[in-house]
Z-matrix of the N, CA and C atoms (Angstrom, degrees):
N
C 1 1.447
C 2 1.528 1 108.44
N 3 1.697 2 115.37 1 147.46
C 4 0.994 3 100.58 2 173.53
C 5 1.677 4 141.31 3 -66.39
N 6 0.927 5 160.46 4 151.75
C 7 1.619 6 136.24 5 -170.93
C 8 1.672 7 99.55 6 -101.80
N 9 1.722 8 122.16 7 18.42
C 10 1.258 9 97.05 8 165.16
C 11 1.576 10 100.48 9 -88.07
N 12 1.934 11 117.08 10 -47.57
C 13 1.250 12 105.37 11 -173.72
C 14 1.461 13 118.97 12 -69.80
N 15 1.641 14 119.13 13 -7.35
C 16 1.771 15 126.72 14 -179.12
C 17 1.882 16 92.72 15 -61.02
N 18 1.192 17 122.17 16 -36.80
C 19 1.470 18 127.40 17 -165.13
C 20 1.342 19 101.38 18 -87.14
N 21 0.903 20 127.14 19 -9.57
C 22 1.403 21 119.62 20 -151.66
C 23 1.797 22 97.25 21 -124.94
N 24 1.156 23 112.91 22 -26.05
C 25 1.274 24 121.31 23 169.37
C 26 1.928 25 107.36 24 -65.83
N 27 1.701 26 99.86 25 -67.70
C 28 1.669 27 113.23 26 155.82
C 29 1.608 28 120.55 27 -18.35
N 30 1.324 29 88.82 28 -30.69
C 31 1.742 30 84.95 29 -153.87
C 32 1.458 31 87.59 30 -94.39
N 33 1.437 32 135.45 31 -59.77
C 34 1.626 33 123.64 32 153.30
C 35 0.937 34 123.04 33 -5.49
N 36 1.407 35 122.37 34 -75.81
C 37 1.314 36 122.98 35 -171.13
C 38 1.271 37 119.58 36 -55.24
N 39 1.133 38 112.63 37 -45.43
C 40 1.868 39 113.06 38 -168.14
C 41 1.607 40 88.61 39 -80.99
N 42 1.281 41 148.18 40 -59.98
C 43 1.545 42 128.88 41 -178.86
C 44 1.436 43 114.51 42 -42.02
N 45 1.591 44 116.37 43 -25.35
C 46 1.131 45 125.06 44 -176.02
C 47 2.123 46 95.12 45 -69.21
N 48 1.078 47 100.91 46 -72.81
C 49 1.448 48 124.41 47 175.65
C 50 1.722 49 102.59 48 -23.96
N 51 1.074 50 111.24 49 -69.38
C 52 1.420 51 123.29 50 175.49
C 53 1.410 52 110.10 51 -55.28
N 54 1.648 53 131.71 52 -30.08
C 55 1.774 54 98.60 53 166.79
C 56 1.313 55 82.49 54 -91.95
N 57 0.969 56 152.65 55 -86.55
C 58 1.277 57 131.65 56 -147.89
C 59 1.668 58 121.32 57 -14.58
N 60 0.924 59 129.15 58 -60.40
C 61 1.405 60 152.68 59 140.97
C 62 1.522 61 104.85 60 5.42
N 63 1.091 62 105.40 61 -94.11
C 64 1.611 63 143.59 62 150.60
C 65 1.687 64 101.13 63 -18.94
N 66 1.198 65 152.96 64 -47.62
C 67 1.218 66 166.34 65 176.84
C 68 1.511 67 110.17 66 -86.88
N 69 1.091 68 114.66 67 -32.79
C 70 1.227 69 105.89 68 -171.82
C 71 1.709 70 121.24 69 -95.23
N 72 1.208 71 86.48 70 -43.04
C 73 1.820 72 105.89 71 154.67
C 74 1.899 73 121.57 72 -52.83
N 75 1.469 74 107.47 73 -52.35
C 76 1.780 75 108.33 74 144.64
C 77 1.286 76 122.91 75 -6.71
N 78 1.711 77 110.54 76 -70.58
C 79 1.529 78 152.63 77 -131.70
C 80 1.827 79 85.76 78 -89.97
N 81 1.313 80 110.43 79 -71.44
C 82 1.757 81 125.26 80 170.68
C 83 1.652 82 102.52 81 -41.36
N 84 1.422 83 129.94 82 -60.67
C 85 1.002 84 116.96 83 -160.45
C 86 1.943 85 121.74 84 -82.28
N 87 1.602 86 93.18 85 -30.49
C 88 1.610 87 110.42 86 -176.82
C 89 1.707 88 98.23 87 -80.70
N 90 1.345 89 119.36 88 -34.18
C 91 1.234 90 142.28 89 -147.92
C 92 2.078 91 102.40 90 -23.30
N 93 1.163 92 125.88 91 105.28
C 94 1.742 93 127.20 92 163.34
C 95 1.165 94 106.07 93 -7.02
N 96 1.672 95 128.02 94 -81.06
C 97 1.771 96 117.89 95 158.33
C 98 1.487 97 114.42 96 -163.85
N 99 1.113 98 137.09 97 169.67
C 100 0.869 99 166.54 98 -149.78
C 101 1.693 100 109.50 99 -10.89
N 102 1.218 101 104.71 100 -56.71
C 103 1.583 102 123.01 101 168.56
C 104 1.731 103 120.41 102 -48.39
N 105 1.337 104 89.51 103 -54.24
C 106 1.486 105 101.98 104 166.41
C 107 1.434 106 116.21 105 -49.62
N 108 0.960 107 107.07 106 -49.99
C 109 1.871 108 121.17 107 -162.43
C 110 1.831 109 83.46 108 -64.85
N 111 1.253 110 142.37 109 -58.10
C 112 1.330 111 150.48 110 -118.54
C 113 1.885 112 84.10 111 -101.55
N 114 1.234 113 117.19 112 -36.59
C 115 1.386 114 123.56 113 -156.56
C 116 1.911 115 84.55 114 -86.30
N 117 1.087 116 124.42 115 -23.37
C 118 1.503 117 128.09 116 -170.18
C 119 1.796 118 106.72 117 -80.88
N 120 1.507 119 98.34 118 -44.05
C 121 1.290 120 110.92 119 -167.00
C 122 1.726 121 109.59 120 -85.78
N 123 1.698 122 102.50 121 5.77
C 124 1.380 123 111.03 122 -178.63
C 125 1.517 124 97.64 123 -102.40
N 126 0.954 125 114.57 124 -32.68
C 127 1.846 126 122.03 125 175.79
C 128 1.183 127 91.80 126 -61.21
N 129 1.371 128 127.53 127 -69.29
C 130 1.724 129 126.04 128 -144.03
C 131 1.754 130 92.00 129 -76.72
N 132 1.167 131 125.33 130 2.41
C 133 1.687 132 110.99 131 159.02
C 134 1.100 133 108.51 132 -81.22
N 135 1.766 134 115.83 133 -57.59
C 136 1.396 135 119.10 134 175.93
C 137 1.860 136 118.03 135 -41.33
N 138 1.036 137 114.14 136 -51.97
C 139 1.551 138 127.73 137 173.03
C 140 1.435 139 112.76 138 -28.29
N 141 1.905 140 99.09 139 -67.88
C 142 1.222 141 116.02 140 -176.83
C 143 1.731 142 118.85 141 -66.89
N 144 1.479 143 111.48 142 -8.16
C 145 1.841 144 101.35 143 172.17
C 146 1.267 145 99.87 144 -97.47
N 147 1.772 146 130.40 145 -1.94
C 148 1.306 147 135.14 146 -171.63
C 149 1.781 148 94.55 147 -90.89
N 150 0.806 149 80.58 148 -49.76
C 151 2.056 150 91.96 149 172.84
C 152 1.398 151 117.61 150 -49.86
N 153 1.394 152 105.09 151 -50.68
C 154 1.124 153 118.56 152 -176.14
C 155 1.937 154 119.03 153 -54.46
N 156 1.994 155 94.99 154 -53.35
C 157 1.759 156 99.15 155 155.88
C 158 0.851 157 135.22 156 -67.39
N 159 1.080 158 119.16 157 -1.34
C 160 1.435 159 135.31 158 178.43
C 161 1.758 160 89.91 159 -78.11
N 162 1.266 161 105.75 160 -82.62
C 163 1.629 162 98.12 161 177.19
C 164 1.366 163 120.01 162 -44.47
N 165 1.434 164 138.17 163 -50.92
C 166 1.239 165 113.81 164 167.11
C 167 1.503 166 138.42 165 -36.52
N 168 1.712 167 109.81 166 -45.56
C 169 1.197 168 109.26 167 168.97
C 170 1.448 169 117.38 168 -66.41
N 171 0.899 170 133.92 169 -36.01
C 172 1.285 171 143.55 170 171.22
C 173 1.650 172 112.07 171 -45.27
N 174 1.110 173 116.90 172 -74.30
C 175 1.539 174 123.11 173 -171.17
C 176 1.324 175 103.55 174 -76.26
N 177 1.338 176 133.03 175 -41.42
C 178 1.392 177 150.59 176 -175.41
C 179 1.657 178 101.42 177 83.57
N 180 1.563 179 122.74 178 49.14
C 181 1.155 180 120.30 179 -173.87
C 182 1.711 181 109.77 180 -136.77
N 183 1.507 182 107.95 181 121.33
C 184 1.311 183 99.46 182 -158.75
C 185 1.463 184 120.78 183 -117.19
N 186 1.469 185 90.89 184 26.25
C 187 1.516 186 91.06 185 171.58
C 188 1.825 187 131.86 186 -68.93
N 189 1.522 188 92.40 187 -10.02
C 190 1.545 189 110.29 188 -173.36
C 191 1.470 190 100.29 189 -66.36
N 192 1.924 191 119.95 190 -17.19
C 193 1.474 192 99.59 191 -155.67
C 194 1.659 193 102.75 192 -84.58
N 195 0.955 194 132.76 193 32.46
C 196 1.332 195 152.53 194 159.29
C 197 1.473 196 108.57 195 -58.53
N 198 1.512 197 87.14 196 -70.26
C 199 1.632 198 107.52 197 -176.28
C 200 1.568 199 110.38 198 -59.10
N 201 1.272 200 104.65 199 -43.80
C 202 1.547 201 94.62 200 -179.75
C 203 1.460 202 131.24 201 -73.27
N 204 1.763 203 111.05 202 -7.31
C 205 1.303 204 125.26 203 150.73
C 206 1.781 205 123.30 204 -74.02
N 207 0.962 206 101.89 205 -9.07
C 208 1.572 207 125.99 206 -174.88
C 209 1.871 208 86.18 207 -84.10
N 210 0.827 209 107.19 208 -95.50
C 211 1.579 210 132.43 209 -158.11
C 212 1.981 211 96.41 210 -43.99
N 213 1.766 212 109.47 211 -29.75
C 214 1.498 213 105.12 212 171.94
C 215 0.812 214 141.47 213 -43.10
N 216 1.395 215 77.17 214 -66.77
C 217 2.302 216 109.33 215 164.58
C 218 1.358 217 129.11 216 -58.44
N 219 1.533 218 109.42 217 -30.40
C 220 1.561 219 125.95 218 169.16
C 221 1.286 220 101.19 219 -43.36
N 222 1.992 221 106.54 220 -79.20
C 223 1.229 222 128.05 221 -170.12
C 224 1.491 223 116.43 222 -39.70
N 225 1.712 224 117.34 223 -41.93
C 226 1.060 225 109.40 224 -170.85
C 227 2.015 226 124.42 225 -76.12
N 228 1.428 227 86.71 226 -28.59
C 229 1.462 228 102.25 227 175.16
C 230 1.160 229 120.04 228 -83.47
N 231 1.115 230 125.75 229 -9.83
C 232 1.580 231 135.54 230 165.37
C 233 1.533 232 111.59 231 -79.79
N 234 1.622 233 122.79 232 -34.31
C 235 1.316 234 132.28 233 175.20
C 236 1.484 235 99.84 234 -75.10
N 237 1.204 236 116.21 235 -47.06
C 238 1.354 237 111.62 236 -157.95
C 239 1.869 238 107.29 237 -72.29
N 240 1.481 239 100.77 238 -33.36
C 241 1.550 240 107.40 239 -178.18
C 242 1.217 241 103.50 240 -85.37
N 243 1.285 242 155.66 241 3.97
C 244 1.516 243 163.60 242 -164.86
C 245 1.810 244 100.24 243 -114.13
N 246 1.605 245 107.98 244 -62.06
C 247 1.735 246 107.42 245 167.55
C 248 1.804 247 102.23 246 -54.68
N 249 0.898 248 139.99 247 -25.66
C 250 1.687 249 130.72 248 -132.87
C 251 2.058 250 65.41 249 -109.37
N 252 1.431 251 131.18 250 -111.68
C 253 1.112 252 134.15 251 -143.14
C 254 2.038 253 121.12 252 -91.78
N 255 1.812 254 91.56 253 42.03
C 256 1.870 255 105.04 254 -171.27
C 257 1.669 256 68.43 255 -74.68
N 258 1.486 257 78.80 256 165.26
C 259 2.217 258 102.47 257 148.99
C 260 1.130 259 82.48 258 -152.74
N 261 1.827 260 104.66 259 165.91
C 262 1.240 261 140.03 260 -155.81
C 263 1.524 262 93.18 261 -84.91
N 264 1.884 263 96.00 262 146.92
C 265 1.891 264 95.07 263 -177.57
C 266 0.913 265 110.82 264 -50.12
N 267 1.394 266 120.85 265 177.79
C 268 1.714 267 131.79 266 156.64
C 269 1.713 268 102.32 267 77.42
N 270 1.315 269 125.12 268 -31.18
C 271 1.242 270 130.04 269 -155.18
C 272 1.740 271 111.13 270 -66.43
């Protein structure tokens, strides 16, 4: 492939990445309530291991995929302990 459009594809994506970012963080801070905020902060994990390949392909360096097993398990145990002991607003 060529590496002007390989960069240029890269470079999409992560501007892409960045409003997303930007939107999703919105979503956490404006968020209706509590649930909302949690369903935002479950994207912006997902985002961030999407980010993360994004940099791998990019640099071609893969020691980060550590991190992106790091950031999995976070996400999932934070969802899973957030569904397991939420209560309803106001409550």
């Amino acid at each position: 492939m060529d590496p002007a459009i390989y960069h240029a594809v890269l470079t999409v994506a992560e501007v892409l990445f960045f409003a997303s970012f930007l939107l999703t963080s919105w979503r956490i801070l404006a968020g209706p309530n509590s649930l909302g905020r949690v369903v935002g902060l479950d994207g912006l994990v997902a985002m961030m291991q999407c980010a993360l390949a994004v940099y791998i392909c990019w640099t071609l360096d893969t020691t980060v995929s550590n991190a992106m097993l790091v950031i999995a398990l976070l996400g999932f145990i934070s969802s899973v302990s957030v569904a397991r002991f939420r209560k309803r607003d106001g409550s």
